[in-house]
Each structure stands twice: as structure tokens, then as C-alpha cells.
N, C-alpha and C positions, 0 to 999 in steps of 0.2 A: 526229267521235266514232265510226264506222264503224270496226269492228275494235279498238276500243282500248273497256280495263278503264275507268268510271270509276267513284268514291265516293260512292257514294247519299249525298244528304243537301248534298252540294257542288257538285255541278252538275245533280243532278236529284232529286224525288223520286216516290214513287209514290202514288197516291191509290186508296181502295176505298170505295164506296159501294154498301151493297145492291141489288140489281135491273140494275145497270150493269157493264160492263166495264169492269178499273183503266186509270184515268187513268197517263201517264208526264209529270212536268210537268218541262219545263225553261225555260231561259232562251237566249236568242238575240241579237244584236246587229243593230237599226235592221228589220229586217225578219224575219218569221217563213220558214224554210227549208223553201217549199214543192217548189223545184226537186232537194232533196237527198231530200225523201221522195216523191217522182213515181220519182228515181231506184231508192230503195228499193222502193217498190212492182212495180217490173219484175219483184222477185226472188219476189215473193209476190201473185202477179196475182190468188190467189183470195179475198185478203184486200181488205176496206175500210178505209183508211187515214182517221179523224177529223181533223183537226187546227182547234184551237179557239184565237186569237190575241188579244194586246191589247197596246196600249202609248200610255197616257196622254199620254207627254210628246211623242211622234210623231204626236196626235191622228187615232187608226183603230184600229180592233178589227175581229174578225171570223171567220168560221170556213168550212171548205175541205172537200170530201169528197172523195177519190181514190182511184183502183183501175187497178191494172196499168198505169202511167205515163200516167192520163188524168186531167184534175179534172172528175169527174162532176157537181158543182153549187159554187156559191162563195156569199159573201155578205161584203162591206167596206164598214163605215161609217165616217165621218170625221167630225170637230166637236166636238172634245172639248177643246180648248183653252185654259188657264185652268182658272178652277172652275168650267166647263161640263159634267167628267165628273161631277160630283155629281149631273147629271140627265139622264144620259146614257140613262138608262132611258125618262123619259119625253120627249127631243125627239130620239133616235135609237136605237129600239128595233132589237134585231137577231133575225131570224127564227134558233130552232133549226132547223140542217138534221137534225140528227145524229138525232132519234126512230125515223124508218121506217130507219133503218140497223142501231140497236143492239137496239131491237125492235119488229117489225113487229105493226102492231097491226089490227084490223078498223075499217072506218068508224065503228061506235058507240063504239067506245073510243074513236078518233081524236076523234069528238064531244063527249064526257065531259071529253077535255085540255082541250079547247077552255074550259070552262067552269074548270078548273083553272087556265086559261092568266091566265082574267080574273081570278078570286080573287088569283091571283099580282100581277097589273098594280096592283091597287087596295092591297094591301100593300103592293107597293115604294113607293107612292106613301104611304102611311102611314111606311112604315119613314124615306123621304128625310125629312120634315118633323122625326121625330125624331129623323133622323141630327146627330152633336154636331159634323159638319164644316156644317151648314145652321145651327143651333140657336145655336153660338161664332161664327158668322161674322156680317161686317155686311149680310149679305142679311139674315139674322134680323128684325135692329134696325132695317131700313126698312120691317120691316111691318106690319099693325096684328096687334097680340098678341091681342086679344081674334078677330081672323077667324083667327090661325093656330090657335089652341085651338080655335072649333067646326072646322074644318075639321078635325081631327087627330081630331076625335070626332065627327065624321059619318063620315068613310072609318073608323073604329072600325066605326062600328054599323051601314053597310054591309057591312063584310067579313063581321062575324056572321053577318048575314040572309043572307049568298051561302054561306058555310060551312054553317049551317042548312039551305036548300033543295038545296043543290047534290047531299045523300045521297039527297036524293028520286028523284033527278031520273033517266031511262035511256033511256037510245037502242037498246038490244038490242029487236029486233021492229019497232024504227023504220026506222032505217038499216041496211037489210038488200044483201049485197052480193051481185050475179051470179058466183060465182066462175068459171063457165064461159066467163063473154063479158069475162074480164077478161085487163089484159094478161099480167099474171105471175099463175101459178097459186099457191096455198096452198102448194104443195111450194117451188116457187122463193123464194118470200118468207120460208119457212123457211131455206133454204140462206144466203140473204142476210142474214137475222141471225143466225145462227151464224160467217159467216163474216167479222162484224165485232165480234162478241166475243171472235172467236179473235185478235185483230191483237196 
């Protein structure tokens, strides 16, 4: 695709989400083309390259961070085979690399995700049971309906209570960081997310 015009919407498209830099999504054949954006990244060493991957029927997903033809961290999971990716979330969860890339944040906020991170885990795991590929399937029907309903409404009325306290809650004054005995300064860590929202 290097050098050549193509038709938004036909082989790629774009995605924008507040607070984030736009997504470019396309599609690939049998493996994600890490080796062609390491290439790419030579030309724009000052940029952070994201590249976030999945492919159900090749059971592996996964996501790649890259800068000026190096892969600076990786993360590939496998086992998703069958109707395994239905719960793919909870028997092979996959670490976000990309945060401290697109913005850098201090330990308390680092902290505060954390607590967002669980909110999130216990919703997917709400959402899966009332997802209609669980619900229509014969996993459904081999279980007991009465435990899949209270379970569907305990992880309800936990997610509340975590939602509820979670605004409480703060880490500023807690988690206080050395900025002087650390390894990248406040200026660098700036420069570094700037220079992955710019890609």
C-alpha cells in the first residue's frame, strides 16, 4: 500500500475517539505486517508506531509498539479456537501496551486505571453471560438458569458498588513520584506522548 492512492472505506478505514489518537484500521492476510511498519518507522524514527492485531480463525491477537525500526515491547496471545473467543477476555486477557505511549500519565492516575481496569473486567464478564452468542448457544442450555441469573445480578450489583466508590477514591498525595531520581524526566515523557499522537 506504500506509495499508492487507496479508497477509504475499501481497504481501510479511520476511527476517532476523544482523548486518543485516530485509529487507521485495515485488514491484512494470515498475519499482521509488522516487518513492513518497522520498515516504515525508519522513515519517522521520532514517531511511536501502535499496531494493535486480531484474527479469530488463526487463533492469536495481540498488540506491538515500534520506533525507528525496533519493537520496543510486544504482547501475543493464542487459544481462541472454536467458540473459545467468546471468552477470550476472561482465559486470555491481553495486557494494554499502548497507555504510557499515547498518554503519559503520573503513578496516581496510573493507579485510579487500575481501579477502572477492574470495573471494566467485571462488566466484560457481565456483558459475556448476556452476550446472545453465550445466551443462543448450547453452552447456555447446559447450565443451571437459575445460577446463570443470580450470577448476572451479583456482577450487576457489584459493578454498581465499584462504580459508586471508585469516585471516592484518589491516589494524588498518595502516590507521589520522584521526578528527579527518575528515569525519564517530565519533559521526555511529554515529548514521548506527543510523539505518538503525532503518527
Amino acid at each position: 500500500m506504500y506509495g499508492e492512492e487507496v479508497k477509504e472505506g475499501e481497504y481501510y478505514s479511520v476511527n476517532s475517539f476523544e482523548g486518543r489518537p485516530e485509529q487507521f484500521l485495515f485488514k491484512t492476510k494470515w498475519e499482521p505486517p509488522v516487518n513492513a511498519l518497522l520498515t516504515l518507522s525508519k522513515r519517522y524514527p521520532a514517531a511511536v508506531f501502535l499496531l494493535d492485531y486480531l484474527c479469530w480463525e488463526s487463533d492469536f491477537r495481540g498488540q506491538v509498539v515500534m520506533q525507528d525500526g525496533k519493537v520496543i515491547e510486544s504482547i501475543r496471545r493464542t487459544g481462541y479456537r472454536g467458540p473459545a473467543y467468546l471468552w477470550s477476555d476472561i482465559t486470555h486477557p491481553v495486557v494494554d501496551l499502548f497507555g504510557p505511549y499515547v498518554a503519559p500519565k503520573t503513578l496516581a492516575q496510573h493507579a485510579a486505571e487500575r481501579i477502572q481496569d477492574a470495573i471494566g473486567i467485571i462488566n466484560g464478564l457481565k456483558e459475556t453471560l448476556e452476550d446472545e452468542r453465550f445466551t443462543k448457544s448450547h453452552y447456555r442450555a447446559l447450565g443451571n438458569d437459575r445460577q446463570v441469573k443470580k450470577a448476572i445480578a451479583d456482577l450487576s450489583a457489584m459493578l454498581n458498588m465499584m462504580i459508586r466508590y471508585a469516585g471516592d477514591i484518589s491516589f494524588e498525595g498518595v502516590l507521589v513520584e520522584d521526578l528527579s531520581s527518575s528515569h525519564f524526566s517530565r519533559e521526555t515523557r511529554s515529548d514521548a506522548g506527543n510523539d505518538a499522537a503525532g503518527k
